[in-house]
C-alpha positions in Angstrom: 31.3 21.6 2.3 29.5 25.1 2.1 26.8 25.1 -0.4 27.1 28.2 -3.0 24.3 30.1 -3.8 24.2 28.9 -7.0 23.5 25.6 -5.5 20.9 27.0 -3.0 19.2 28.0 -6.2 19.1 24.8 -8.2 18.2 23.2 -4.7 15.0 25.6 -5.1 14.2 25.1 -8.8 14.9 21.4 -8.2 11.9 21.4 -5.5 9.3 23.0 -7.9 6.0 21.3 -8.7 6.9 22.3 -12.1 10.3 20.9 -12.3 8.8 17.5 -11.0 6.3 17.6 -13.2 8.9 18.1 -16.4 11.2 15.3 -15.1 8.4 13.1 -15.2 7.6 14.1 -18.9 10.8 14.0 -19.8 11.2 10.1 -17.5 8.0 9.2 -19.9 9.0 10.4 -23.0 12.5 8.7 -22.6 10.6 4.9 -22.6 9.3 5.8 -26.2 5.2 5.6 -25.4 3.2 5.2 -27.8 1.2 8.8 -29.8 -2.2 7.3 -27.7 0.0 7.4 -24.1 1.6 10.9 -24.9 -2.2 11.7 -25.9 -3.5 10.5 -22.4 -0.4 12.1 -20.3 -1.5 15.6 -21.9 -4.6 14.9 -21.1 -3.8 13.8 -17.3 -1.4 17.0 -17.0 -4.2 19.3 -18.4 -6.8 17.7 -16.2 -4.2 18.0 -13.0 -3.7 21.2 -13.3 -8.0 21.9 -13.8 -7.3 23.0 -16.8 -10.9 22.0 -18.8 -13.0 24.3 -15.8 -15.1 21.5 -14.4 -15.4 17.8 -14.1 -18.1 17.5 -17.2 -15.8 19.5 -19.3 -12.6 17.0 -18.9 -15.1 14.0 -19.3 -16.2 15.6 -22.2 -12.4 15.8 -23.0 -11.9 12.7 -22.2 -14.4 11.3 -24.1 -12.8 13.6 -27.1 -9.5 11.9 -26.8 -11.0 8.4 -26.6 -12.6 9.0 -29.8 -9.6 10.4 -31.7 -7.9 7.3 -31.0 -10.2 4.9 -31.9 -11.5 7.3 -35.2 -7.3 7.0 -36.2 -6.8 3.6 -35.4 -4.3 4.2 -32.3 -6.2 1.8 -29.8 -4.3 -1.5 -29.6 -5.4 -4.0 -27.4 -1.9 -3.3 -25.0 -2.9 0.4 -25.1 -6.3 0.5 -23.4 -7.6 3.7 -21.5 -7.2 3.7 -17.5 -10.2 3.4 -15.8 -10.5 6.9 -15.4 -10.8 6.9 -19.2 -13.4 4.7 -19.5 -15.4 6.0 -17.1 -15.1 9.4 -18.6 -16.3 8.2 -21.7 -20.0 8.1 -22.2 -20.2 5.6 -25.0 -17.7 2.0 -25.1 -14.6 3.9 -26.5 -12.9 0.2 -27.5 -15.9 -1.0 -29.3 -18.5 -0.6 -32.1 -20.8 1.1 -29.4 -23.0 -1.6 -28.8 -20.5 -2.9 -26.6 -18.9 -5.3 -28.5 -15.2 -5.0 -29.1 -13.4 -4.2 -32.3 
């Protein structure tokens, strides 16, 4: 069967980085994550794409996000950060910052 060019084309858009990376958003979004996963994608895709400038700025980012969560109570024990997270953040992001757990 000869392929049209309109199929040639949708082969090519198909094969984008930035197609990929919208079928995954869209394969994430689909499983209903939580407002701190869709938080911490955003944050993964900005970082991904270098986004923040340098690596201090998206650990300062990082450590930003953490903190937004935890401020508006969206940190539940079955939603902890990566370890990428953590180590971004400078303080403990899950706890009272004196390392104890909340």
């Amino acid at each position: 069967m000869k392929r049209t060019q309109n199929d040639k084309k949708l082969a090519r858009i198909r094969a984008r980085t930035s197609y990929r990376l919208f079928k995954q958003l869209y394969d994430f979004l689909n499983k209903k994550p939580s407002v701190a996963d869709i938080l911490r994608k955003f944050y993964d895709v900005l970082d991904a794409k270098r986004s923040f400038g340098s690596e201090r700025n998206a650990e300062y980012a990082a450590e930003s996000l953490e903190l937004v969560l935890r401020d508006n109570d969206s940190v539940a024990p079955h939603n902890q950060p990566d370890e990428k997270h953590k180590k971004a953040c400078a303080f403990d992001c899950m706890g009272d910052g004196n390392g104890n757990n909340t």
